[in-house]
C-alpha positions in Angstrom: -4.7 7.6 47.3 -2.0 7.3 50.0 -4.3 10.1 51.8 -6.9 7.8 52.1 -5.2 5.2 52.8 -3.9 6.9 56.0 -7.4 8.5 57.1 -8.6 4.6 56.6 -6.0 3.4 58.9 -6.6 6.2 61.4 -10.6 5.2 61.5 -9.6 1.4 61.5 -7.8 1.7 65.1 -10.7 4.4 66.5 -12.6 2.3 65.8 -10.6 -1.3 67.1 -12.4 -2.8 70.1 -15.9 -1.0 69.3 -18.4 -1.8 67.1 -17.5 -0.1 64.4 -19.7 1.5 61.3 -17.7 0.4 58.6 -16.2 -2.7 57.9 -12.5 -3.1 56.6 -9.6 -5.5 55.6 -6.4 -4.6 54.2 -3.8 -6.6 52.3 -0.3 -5.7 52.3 1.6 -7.4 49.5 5.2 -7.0 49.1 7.7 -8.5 46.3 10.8 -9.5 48.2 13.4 -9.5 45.4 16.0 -11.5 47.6 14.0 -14.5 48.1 12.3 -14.1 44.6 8.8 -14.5 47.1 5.5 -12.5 47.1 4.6 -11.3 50.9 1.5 -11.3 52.0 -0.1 -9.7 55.1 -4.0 -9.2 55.7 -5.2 -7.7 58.6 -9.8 -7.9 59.6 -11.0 -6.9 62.6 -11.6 -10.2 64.8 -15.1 -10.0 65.3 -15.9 -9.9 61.8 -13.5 -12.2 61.1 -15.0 -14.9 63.3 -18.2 -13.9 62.3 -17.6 -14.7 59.0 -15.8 -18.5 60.0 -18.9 -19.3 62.3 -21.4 -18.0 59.3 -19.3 -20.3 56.8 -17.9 -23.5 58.6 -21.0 -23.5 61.3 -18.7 -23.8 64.4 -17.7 -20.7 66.4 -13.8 -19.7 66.3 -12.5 -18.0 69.3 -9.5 -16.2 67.4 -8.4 -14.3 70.8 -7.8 -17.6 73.0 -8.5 -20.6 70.4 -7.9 -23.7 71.6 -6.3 -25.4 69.4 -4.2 -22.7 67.9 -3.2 -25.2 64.5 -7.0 -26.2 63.7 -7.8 -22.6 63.7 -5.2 -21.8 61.8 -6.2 -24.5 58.8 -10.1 -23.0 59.6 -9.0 -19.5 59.1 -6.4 -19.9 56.0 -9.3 -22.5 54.0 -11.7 -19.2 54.0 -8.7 -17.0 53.2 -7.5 -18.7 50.5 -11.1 -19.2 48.8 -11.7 -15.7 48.6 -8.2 -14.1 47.6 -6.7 -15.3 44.4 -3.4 -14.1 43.0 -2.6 -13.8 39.4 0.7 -12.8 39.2 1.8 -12.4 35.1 -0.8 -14.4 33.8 -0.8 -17.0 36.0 -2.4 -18.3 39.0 -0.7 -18.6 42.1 -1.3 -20.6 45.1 -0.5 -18.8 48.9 1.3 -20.6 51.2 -0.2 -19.8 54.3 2.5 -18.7 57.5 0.4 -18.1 60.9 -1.6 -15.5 62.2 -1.4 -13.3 65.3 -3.6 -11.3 67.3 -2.6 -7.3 67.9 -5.3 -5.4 69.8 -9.1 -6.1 68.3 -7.5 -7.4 64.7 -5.9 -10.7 63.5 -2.9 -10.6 60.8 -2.5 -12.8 58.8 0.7 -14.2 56.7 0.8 -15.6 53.4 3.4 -16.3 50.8 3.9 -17.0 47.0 7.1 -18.6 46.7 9.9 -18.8 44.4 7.9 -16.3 41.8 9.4 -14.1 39.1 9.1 -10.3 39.4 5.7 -9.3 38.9 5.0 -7.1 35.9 1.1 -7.9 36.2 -0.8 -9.1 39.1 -4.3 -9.3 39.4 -5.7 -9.7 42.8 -9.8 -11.1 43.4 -10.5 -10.4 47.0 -13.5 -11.0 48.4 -13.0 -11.1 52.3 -16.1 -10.7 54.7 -18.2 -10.7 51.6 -20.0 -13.6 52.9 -22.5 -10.8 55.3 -20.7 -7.5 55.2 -22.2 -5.9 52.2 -20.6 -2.7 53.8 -17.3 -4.8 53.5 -14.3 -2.8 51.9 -11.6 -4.7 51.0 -7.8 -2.2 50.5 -5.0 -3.7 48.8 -2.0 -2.0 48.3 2.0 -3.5 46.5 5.0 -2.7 46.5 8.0 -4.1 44.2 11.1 -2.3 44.0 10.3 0.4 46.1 7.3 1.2 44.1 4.3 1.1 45.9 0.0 1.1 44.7 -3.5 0.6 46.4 -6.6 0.1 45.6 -9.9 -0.6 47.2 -12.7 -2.5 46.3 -15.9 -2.4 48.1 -18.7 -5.2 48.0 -19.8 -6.6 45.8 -16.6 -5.4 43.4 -13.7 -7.8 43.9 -11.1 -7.4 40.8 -8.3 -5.2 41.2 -5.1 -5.0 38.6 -2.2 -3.3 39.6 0.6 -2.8 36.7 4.4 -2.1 37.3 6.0 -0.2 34.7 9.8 -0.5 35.4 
């Protein structure tokens, strides 16, 4: 899986700046023992990204130069946070969104889950660019105690379960 992962990545930054012929997120979620917090980084390629906010709020976003860097923001984390749900050990979790930052022809994302036990279960429903990509693949990969797992799911699949066994 880590294989994959890697040619994915490789393909995602070819293709950064171009139109590309598939479409990608990944979500990078890490259990940070210390501050007893979930992590959470997702990374789209802008264009679809503000594709997707100007097919679902009907206003275009300019995530490169917005203008008002907090509205955008709020815009940005509202779509976020109605398509990727976190259950972490039975239970649902809400994300507490950070910022976001541009790097080359993709936006990151931050997110966290605080003050949260160490997950033994978590559940993950991502749907991200779902809305008009049916192309859309959506990679998730964890890590807790040094022990990391992906998965992918591609439209129109959006469960994925990841269990730690230590």
């Amino acid at each position: 899986m880590l294989f994959l992962k890697n040619i994915i990545l490789v393909c995602f930054f070819l293709y950064a700046g171009k139109p590309h012929p598939f479409y990608l997120s990944i979500t990078d979620i890490k259990y940070n023992d210390k501050n007893k917090s979930m992590e959470i980084a997702c990374k789209m390629f802008t264009n679809d990204l503000e594709d997707a906010l100007k097919r679902t709020t009907k206003t275009s976003v300019d995530l490169i130069n917005p203008k008002n860097k907090k509205e955008t923001e709020k815009i940005i984390f509202d779509y976020i946070t109605k398509r990727l749900n976190i259950n972490l050990n039975g239970k649902p979790r809400t994300l507490k969104c950070i910022g976001f930052e541009k790097e080359d022809d993709v936006v990151w994302t931050y997110m966290e889950i605080e003050k949260c036990e160490k997950p033994k279960q978590l559940n993950i429903t991502t749907s991200l660019l779902y809305d008009f990509l049916k192309e859309q693949i959506n990679l998730v990969s964890f890590e807790v105690g040094g022990n990391k797992q992906s998965s992918k799911v591609s439209n129109p699949d959006k469960e994925i379960k990841f269990t730690i066994t230590n």
